[in-house]
C-alpha positions, -999 to +999 in steps of 0.1 A: +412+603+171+434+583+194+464+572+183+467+540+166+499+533+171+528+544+198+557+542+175+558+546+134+590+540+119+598+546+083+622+530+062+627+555+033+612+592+043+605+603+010+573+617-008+552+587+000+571+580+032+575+619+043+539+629+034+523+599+058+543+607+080+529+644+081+496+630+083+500+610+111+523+639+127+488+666+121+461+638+128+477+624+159+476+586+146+509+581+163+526+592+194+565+592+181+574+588+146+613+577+135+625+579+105+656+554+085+675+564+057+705+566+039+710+601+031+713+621+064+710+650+041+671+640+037+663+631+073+674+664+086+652+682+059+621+657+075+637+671+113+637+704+101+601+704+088+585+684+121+578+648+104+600+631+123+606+628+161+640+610+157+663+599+125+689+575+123+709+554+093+711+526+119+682+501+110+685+484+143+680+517+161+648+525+137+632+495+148+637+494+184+604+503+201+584+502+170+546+491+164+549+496+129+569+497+103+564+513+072+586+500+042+588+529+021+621+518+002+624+507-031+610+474-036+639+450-038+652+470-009+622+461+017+635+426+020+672+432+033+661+463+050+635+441+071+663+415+077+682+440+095+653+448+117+637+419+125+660+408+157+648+443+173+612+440+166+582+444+191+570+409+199+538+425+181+550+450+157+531+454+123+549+457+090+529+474+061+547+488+033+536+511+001+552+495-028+535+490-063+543+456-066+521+432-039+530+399-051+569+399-045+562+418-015+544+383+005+566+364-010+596+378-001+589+392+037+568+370+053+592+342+052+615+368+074+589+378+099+590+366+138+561+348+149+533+375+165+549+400+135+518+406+107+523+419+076+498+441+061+508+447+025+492+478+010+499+503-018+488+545-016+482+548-060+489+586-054+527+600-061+544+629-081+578+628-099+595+650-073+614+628-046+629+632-009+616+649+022+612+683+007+588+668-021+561+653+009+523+666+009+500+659+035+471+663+013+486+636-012+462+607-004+436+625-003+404+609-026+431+584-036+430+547-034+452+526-011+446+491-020+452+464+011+460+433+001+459+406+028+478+371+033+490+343+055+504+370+077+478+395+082+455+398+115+423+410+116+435+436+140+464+451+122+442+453+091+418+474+110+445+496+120+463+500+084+428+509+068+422+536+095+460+549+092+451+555+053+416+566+061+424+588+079+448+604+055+419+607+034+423+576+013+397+556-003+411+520+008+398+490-010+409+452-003+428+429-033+443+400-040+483+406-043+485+390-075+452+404-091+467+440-078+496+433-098+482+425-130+459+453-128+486+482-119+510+468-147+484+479-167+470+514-153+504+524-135+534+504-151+523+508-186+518+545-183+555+548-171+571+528-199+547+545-228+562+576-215+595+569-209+602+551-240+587+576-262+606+604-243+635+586-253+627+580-288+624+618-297+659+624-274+676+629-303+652+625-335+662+647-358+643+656-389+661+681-416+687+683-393+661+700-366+654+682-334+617+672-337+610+672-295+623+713-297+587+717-316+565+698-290+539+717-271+523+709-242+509+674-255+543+662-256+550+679-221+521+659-206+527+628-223+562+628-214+555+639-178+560+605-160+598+604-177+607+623-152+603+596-127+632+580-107+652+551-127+655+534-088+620+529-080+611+522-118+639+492-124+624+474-091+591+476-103+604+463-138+621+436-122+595+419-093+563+423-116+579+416-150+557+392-163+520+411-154+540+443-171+551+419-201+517+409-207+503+448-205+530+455-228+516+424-255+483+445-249+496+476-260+516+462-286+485+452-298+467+481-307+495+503-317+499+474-343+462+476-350+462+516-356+497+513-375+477+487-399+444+509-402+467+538-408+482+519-437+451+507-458+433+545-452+408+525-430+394+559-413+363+546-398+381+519-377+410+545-370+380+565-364+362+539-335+399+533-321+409+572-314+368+575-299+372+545-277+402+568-265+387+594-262+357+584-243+382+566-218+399+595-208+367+616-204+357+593-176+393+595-161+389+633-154+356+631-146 
């Protein structure tokens, strides 16, 4: 296909950041690619492996000549990133970004955009544990969803070319309110996350008879404990701009570990019984 646009920069060429820009690199979405960062350790591993046509740790120098941005920081670092962009924007340029959180996202960068600058907020649900260059995939978006969420700042035009940028990385890319995005990954991505870490750190050093009790976990506890692996960085940003959707998920779960806790007590095995099905039957679907 053409490409969509002439110049891609992005802020943060990690595994979300690195593997898009891969994808645009082998599908010929873009005709230069730049790539901002801090560590210049990182950007010459995305040199070295062809993602990037140029690197630089100067965030004026990333954005001259840029059509779009892609914000692939950390989310409380999008904002100050972008305010050291903006003066050397395109007249035109569109900003997208592929944070978890939507909601602080509008609120906090469309105040800082020029006027002819959209914003196209979106978020790629796809990701491993592994960070940096050396972790990107170009097949990681692949049957995933991106979800788009539109506001004040969004064209019609750079819509249309955000959903074919993911599209044509494979992505199934659906449209969302920020806030009802928000509220629906603090459940089905936040939660995860905090289940795992939390219970990864609860058998860090639970010993029983003087034996540590994680040293006799198989591979359940591997699995379950997979996402504690993740990177503290991205995790506290999360934790901080969509604390109250994650603080209601957590009153969810709270819930019902109260409600097995209290079946468990009185010997109640047929409700214990409909609870652990109900479980069950949701994670039959998920690998389906």
């Amino acid at each position: 296909m053409a490409p969509l646009f002439k110049q891609m920069t992005i802020a943060g060429v990690g595994l979300i950041g690195g593997s898009l820009a891969s994808i645009a690199r082998r599908e010929g979405l873009v005709e230069r690619i730049v790539g901002l960062g801090r560590s210049q350790t990182n950007l010459d591993v995305a040199v070295e492996r062809g993602m990037l046509d140029a690197a630089t740790r100067d965030p004026a120098e990333a954005a001259r000549g840029a059509d779009l941005v892609v914000l692939a920081v950390p989310i409380l670092s999008m904002r100050p990133t972008l305010e050291r962009m903006r003066a050397y924007l395109k007249p035109d340029a569109v900003i997208t970004d592929v944070g978890s959180v939507k909601g602080w996202v509008v609120r906090e960068l469309e105040p800082l955009l020029p006027t002819g600058v959209a914003l196209v907020a979106a978020h790629p649900v796809a990701g491993k544990e592994t960070v940096g260059a050396a972790s990107a995939d170009p097949e990681l978006f692949r049957g995933r969803r991106v979800i788009i969420t539109p506001s004040a700042k969004s064209t019609a035009d750079a819509i249309a070319k955000v959903e074919a940028l993911w599209t044509a990385a494979g992505a199934c890319v659906i449209r969302m309110e920020p806030d009802l995005h928000d509220a629906i990954l603090a459940r089905a991505s936040h939660l995860p996350q905090i289940v795992a870490s939390v219970l990864a750190a609860v058998l860090a050093e639970e010993r029983v008879g003087g034996l540590l009790a994680a040293d006799f976990g198989a591979s359940g506890l591997r699995d379950t404990t997979r996402l504690a692996g993740s990177s503290w960085e991205i995790w506290r940003d999360i934790f901080i701009s969509n604390r109250d959707a994650i603080v209601d998920a957590l009153h969810l779960f709270g819930s019902a570990i109260e409600e097995f806790q209290e079946l468990l007590e009185i010997g109640d095995l047929t409700g214990l019984e409909r609870l652990f099905n109900r479980g069950r039957a949701m994670r039959e679907k998920l690998v389906q």
